[in-house]
C-alpha positions in Angstrom: 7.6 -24.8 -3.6 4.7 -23.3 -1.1 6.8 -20.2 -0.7 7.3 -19.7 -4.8 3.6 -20.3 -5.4 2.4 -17.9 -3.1 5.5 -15.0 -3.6 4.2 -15.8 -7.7 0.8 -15.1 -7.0 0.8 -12.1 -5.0 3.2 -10.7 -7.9 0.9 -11.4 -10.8 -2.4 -9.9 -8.3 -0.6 -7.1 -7.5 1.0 -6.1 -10.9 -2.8 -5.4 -12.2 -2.4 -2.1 -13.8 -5.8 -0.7 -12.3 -5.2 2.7 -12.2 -3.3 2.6 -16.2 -5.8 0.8 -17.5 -9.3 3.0 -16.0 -7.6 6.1 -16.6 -6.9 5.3 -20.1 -10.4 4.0 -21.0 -11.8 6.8 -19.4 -9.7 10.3 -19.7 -7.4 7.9 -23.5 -3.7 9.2 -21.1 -1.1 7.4 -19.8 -1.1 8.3 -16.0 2.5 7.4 -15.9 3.0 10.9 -17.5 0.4 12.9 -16.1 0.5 15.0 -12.6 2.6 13.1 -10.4 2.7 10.1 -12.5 1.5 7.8 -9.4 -0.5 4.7 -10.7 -2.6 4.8 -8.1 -6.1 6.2 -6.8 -5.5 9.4 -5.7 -3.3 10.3 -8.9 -6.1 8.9 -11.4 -9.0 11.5 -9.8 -6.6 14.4 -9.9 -5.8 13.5 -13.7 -9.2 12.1 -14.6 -11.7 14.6 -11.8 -13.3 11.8 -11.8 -14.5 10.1 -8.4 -16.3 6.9 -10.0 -12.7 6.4 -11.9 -10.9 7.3 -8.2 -12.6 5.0 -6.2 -13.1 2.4 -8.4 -8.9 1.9 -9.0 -9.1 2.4 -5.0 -11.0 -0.7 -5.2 -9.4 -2.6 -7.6 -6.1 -2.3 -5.8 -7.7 -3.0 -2.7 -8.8 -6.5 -4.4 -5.7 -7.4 -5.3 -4.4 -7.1 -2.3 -7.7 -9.1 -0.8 -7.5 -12.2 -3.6 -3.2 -12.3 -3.2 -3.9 -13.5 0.6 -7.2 -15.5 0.0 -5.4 -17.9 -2.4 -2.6 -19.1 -0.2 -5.0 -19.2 3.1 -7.5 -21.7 1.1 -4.8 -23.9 -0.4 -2.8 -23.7 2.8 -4.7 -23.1 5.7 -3.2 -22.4 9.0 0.4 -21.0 7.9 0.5 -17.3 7.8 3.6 -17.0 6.5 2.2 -18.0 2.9 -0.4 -15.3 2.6 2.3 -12.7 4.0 4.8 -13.4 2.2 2.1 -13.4 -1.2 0.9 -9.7 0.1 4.5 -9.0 0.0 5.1 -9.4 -3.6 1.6 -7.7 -4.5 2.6 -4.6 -2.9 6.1 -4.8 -4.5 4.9 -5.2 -7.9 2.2 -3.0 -7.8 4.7 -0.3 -6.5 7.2 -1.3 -8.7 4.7 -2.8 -11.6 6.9 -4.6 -14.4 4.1 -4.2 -17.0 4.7 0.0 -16.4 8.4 -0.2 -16.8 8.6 -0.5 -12.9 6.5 2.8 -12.3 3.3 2.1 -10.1 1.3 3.6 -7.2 2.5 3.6 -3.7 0.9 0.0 -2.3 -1.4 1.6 0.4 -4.7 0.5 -1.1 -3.5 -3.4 -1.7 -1.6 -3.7 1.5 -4.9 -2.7 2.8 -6.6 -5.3 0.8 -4.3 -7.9 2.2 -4.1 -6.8 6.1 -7.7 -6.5 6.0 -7.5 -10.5 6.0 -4.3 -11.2 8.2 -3.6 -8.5 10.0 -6.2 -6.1 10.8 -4.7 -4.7 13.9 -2.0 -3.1 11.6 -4.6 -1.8 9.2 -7.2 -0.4 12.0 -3.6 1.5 13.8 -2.6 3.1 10.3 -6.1 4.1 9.9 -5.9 5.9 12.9 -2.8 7.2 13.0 -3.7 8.3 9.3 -6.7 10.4 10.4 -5.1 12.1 13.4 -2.0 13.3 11.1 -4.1 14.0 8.3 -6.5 16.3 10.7 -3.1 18.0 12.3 -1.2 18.7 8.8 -3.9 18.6 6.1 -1.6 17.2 3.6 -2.9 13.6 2.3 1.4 12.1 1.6 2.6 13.4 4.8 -0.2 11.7 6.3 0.6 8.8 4.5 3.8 8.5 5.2 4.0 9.6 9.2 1.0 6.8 9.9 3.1 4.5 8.0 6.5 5.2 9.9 4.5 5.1 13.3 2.3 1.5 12.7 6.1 0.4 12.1 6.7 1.5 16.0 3.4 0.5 17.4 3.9 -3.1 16.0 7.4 -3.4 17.1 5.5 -1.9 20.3 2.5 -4.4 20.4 3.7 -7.8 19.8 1.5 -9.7 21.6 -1.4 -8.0 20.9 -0.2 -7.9 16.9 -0.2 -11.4 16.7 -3.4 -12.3 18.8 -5.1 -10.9 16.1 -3.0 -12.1 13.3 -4.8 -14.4 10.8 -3.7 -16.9 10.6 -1.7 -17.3 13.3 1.5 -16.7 12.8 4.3 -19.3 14.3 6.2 -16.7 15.8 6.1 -12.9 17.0 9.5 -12.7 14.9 7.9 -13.8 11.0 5.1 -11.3 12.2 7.1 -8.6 12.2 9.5 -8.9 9.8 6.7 -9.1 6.8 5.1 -6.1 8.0 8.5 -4.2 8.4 9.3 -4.7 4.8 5.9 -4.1 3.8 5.9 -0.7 5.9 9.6 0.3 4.7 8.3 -0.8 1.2 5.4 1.5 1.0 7.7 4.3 2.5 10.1 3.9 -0.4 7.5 5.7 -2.6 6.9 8.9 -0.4 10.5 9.6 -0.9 9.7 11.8 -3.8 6.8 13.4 -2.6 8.2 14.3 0.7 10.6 16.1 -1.1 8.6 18.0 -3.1 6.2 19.0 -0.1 9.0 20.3 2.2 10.7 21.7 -0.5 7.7 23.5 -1.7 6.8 24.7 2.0 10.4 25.8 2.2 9.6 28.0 -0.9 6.2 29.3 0.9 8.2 30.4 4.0 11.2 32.4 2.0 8.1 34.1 0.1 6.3 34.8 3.3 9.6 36.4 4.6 
């Protein structure tokens, strides 16, 4: 029953439509059909050029991500698997949002929400990671997507370290890891596309350069 509650509440958190919802009140467009149809924060300032509108569906989805792990932590206290398990199913359904006809953003900003709470190790290595590929390649998915891949490796890497600083504690190294794989693998799923695009496009620049 625990596990149900808390995979149902991270769903319903993370299937908030932030980024449909601000974008149409503000700019009256579906985001799901305008420039790369992401429902997230970065796709809502490039349709709306609005920073107040970007940052304020970075925040909401950050939220989600915060109140899908705080529930399960105050009703059960001491079990990490709960709260993982409930930042889980946020990501997934706001990557994959069933109010959107499974269209949704790509889960960075409530994963960060979540790990902020019970795993900030993970969140303060992608951050890190994020930066140093972001300064190397200045291209904000590919960044995105190599930080992801590598805070896959350092956890697999770190595993006492990851879950010294896991909150709570988790009962063993092997939950840890396994939540925060498919979490990682989850949010990689939606840089498929983009990835494509980017290399395809850069393939493009180099014929044109030749």
């Amino acid at each position: 029953m625990e596990y149900l509650f808390s995979s149902v509440i991270g769903y319903l958190f993370g299937s908030f439509p932030s980024a449909y919802l601000l974008v149409k009140k503000f700019s009256g467009v579906d985001i799901t059909k305008e420039g790369s149809g992401n429902v997230g924060a970065y796709n809502s300032l490039e349709v709306t050029k609005s920073k107040f509108v970007g940052i304020s569906v970075f925040l909401l989805d950050f939220i989600k991500g915060v109140l899908a792990v705080l529930i399960p932590i105050l009703i059960f206290p001491n079990e990490f698997i709960y709260p993982a398990l409930a930042l889980l199913f946020a990501v997934f359904s706001h990557c994959y949002n069933p109010w959107l006809q499974f269209k949704g953003g790509r889960g960075l900003a409530t994963a960060a929400g979540g790990a902020i709470i019970i795993f900030p190790f993970l969140l303060v290595i992608w951050c890190v990671l994020w930066v140093i590929f972001y300064i190397m390649r200045k291209d904000i998915i590919l960044a995105n997507f190599i930080a992801t891949a590598f805070s896959l490796l350092v956890v697999f890497g770190t595993t006492s370290i990851a879950i010294k600083y896991a909150y709570p504690r988790p009962e063993n190294i092997s939950i840890l890891v396994m939540v925060c794989s498919a979490i990682l693998i989850l949010i990689s799923t939606k840089h498929i596309e983009p990835l494509k695009e980017y290399f395809s496009e850069l393939k493009n620049n180099r014929k044109i350069k030749k």
